[in-house]
VOFIZA-450686 format. One record per residue (C-alpha): x, z, y; residue in three letters. Coordinates in steps of 0.25 Angstrom, whole numbers, padded with zeros to 4 digits, always signed. Last residue first. Example, Ala and Ser with C-alpha at 12.3 -4.5 7.8 and 13.67 -1.06 7.14 Angstrom:
BEGIN
+0055+0029-0004SER
+0049+0031-0018ALA
END
This chain:
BEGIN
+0037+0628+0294UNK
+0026+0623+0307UNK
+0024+0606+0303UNK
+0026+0607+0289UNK
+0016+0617+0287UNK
+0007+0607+0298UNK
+0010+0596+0290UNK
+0006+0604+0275UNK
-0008+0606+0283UNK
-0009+0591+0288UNK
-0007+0587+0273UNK
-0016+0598+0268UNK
-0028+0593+0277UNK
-0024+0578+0273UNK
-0024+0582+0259UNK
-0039+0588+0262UNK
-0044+0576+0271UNK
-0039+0566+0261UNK
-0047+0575+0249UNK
-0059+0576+0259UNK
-0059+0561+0260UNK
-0062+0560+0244UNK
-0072+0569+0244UNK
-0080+0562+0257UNK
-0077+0547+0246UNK
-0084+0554+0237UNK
-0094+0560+0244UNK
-0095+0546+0251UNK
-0097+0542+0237UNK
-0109+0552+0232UNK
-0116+0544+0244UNK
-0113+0529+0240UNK
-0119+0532+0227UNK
-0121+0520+0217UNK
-0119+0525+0202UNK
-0125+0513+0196UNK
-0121+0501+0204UNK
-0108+0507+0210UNK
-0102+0502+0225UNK
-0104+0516+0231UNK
-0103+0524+0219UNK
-0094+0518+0212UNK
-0083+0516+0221UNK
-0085+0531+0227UNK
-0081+0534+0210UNK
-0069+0523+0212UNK
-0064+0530+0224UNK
-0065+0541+0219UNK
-0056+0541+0205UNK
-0061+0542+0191UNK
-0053+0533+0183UNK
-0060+0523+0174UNK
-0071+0518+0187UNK
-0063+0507+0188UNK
-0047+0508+0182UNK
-0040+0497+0190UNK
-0046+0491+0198UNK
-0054+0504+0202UNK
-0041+0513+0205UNK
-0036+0499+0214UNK
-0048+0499+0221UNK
-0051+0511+0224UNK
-0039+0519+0232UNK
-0045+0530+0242UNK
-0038+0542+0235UNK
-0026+0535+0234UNK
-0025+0530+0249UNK
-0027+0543+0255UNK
-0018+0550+0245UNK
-0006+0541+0250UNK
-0013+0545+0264UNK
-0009+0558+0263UNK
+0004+0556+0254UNK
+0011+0546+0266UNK
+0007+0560+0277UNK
+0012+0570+0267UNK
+0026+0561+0267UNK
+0026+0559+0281UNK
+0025+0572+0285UNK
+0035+0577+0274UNK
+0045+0564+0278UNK
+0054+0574+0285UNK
+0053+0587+0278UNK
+0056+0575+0266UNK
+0068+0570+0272UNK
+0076+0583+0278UNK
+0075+0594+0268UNK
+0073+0586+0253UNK
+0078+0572+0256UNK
+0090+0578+0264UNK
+0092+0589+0249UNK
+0089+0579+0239UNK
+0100+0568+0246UNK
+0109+0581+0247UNK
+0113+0589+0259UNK
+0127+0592+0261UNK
+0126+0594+0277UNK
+0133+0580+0278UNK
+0123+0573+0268UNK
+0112+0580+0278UNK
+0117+0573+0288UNK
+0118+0559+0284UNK
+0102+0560+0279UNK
+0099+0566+0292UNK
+0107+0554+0299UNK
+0100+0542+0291UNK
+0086+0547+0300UNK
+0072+0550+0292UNK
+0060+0548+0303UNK
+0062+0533+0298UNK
+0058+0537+0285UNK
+0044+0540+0288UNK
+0041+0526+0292UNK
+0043+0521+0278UNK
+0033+0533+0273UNK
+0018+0526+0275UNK
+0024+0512+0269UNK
+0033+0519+0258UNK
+0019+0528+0253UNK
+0009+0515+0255UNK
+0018+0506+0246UNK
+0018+0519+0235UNK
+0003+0522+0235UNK
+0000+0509+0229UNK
+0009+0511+0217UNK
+0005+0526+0214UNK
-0009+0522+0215UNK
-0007+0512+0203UNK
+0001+0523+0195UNK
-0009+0534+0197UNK
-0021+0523+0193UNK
-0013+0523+0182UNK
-0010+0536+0179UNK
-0027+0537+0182UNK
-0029+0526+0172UNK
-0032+0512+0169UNK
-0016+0511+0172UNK
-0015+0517+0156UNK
-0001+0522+0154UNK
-0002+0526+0137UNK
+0013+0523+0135UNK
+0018+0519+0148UNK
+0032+0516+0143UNK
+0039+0512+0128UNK
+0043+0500+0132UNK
+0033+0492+0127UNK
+0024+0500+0133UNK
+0031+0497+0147UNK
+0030+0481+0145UNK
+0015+0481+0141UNK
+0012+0491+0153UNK
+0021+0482+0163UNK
+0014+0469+0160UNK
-0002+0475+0160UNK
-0007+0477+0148UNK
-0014+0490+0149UNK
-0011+0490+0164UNK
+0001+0491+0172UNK
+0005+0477+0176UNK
-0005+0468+0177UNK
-0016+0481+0179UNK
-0008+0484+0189UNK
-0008+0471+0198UNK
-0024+0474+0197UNK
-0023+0487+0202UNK
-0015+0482+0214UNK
-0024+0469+0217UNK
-0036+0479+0214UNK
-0032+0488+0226UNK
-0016+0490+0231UNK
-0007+0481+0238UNK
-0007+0484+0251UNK
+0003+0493+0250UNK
+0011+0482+0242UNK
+0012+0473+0253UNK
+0018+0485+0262UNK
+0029+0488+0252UNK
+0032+0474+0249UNK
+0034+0472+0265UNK
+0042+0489+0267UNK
+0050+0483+0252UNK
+0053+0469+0261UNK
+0057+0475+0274UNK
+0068+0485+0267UNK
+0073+0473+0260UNK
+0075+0466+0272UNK
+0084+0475+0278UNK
+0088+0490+0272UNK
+0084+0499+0261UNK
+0090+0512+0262UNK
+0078+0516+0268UNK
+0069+0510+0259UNK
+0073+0521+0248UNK
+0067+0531+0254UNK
+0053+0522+0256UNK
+0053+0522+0240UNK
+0056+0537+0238UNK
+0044+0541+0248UNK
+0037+0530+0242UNK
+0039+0534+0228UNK
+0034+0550+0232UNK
+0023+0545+0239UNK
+0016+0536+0231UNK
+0019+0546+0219UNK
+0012+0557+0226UNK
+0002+0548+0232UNK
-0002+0543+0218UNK
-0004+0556+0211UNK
-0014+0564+0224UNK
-0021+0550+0223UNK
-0023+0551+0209UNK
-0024+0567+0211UNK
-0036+0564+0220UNK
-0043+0552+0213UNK
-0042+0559+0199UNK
-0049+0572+0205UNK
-0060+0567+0214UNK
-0065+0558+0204UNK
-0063+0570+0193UNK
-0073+0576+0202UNK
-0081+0565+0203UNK
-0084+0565+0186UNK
-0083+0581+0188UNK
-0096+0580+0197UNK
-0100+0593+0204UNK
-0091+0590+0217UNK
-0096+0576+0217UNK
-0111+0579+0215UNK
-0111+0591+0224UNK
-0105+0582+0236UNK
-0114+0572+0232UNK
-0125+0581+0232UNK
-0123+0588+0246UNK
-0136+0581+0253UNK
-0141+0576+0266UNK
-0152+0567+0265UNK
-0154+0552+0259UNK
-0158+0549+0246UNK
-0144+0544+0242UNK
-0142+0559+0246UNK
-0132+0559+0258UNK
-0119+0569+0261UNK
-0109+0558+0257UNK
-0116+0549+0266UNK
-0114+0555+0279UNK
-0098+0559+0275UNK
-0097+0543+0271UNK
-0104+0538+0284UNK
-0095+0546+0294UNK
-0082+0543+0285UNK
-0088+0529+0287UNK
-0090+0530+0303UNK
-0075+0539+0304UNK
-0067+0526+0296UNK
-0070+0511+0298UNK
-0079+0512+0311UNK
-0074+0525+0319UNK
-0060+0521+0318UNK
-0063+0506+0320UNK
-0071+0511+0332UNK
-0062+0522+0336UNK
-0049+0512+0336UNK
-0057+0500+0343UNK
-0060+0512+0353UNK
-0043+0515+0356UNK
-0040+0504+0364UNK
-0052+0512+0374UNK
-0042+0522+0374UNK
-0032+0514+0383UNK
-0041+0511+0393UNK
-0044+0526+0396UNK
-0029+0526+0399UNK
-0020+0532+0388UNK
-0008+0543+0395UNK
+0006+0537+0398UNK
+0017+0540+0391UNK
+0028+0548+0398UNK
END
């Protein structure tokens, strides 16, 4: 049996509360506060009422969610097929892609928007060589196809890093046995892998979405204030000369947690179905 925590045991835990407190629940604190503050001072609704009655924010709201709805899609989906395929992969080779994988998760910000530009922009290498070839005709990286494209790349790294420990729950014998019972590769992927994987696979897209909707740097390197994103509109407003307000952004940045809350609510809700069928 294990044995229970002694009182001196939870006191290793207080540096984790004061970090916890001090980086993330102290700031939440201070954001909800302010998002409810006139820049006079007083309680007040307007930002809300500004942003909810603003197309130009409500196009904000828009682009960033199905952006990030777009990108975590496809990040899943190639880093589902990519972390398959690594386990056929054996040895050393298997260590190098998890090492290039991990180096290229953390690369991401102006250093990726920047590589993109060298190879994907108006004259970047790639884009001169496909539209001789007859391909990317009317591909713009300046856009929000582009901005799909850049988020795509960075979400991918993160997918295979979050879903390589999901594969080890999957045993060589199932696979075996399914082939004995006549079952097809589409069919054991279909009824045994996936049902398995399910938790893990809404879990990866979560905080896929997470990481996209929160991206700024990369979006601002690259396109600035041309694509209307949130992150970019909170950008302005808190670090702006001319359209300072740091209280219409934590109004922003309030709307953009209440999207994670709400597809962390349906994530924990299609769980639970999962859980009692």
């Amino acid at each position: 049996m294990l044995a229970k925590p002694s009182r001196a045991h939870l006191w290793l835990f207080v540096p984790f509360v004061l970090m916890l407190g001090a980086f993330c629940l102290a700031p939440t604190y201070w954001v909800l506060v302010n998002s409810f503050m006139a820049d006079e001072g007083g309680f007040t609704l307007a930002n809300y009422k500004k942003i909810l009655s603003s197309k130009f924010y409500l196009i904000a709201i828009e682009n960033s969610f199905w952006l990030s709805l777009y990108s975590s899609f496809l990040g899943l989906l190639i880093g589902l097929l990519a972390t398959s395929s690594l386990r056929f992969v054996q040895g050393r080779v298997r260590q190098w892609v998890i090492a290039f994988v991990n180096m290229s998760n953390n690369f991401a910000g102006v250093p990726l928007a920047f590589a993109f530009i060298i190879i994907l922009g108006t004259n970047g290498a790639i884009t001169l060589l496909l539209n001789k070839m007859g391909f990317l005709n009317g591909f713009d990286l300046y856009t929000r196809a582009g901005l799909t494209v850049v988020y795509t790349y960075f979400q991918i790294p993160l997918a295979i890093l979050l879903l390589y420990p999901a594969f080890d729950a999957l045993k060589d014998d199932w696979e075996e046995a399914s082939r004995l019972l006549g079952a097809s590769t589409f069919d054991y992927w279909r009824k045994v892998v996936l049902p398995i994987l399910f938790p893990s696979l809404l879990g990866t897209f979560v905080l896929l979405l997470a990481n996209a909707l929160g991206a700024y740097a990369t979006a601002f390197a690259l396109t600035a204030s041309n694509v209307n994103l949130i992150p970019i509109r909170i950008g302005a407003l808190v670090a702006g000369d001319i359209s300072l307000n740091p209280n219409l952004a934590a109004a922003l940045s309030i709307v953009l947690v209440v999207q994670l809350v709400m597809v962390t609510m349906i994530n924990q809700w299609l769980m639970r179905r999962r859980r009692y069928a």
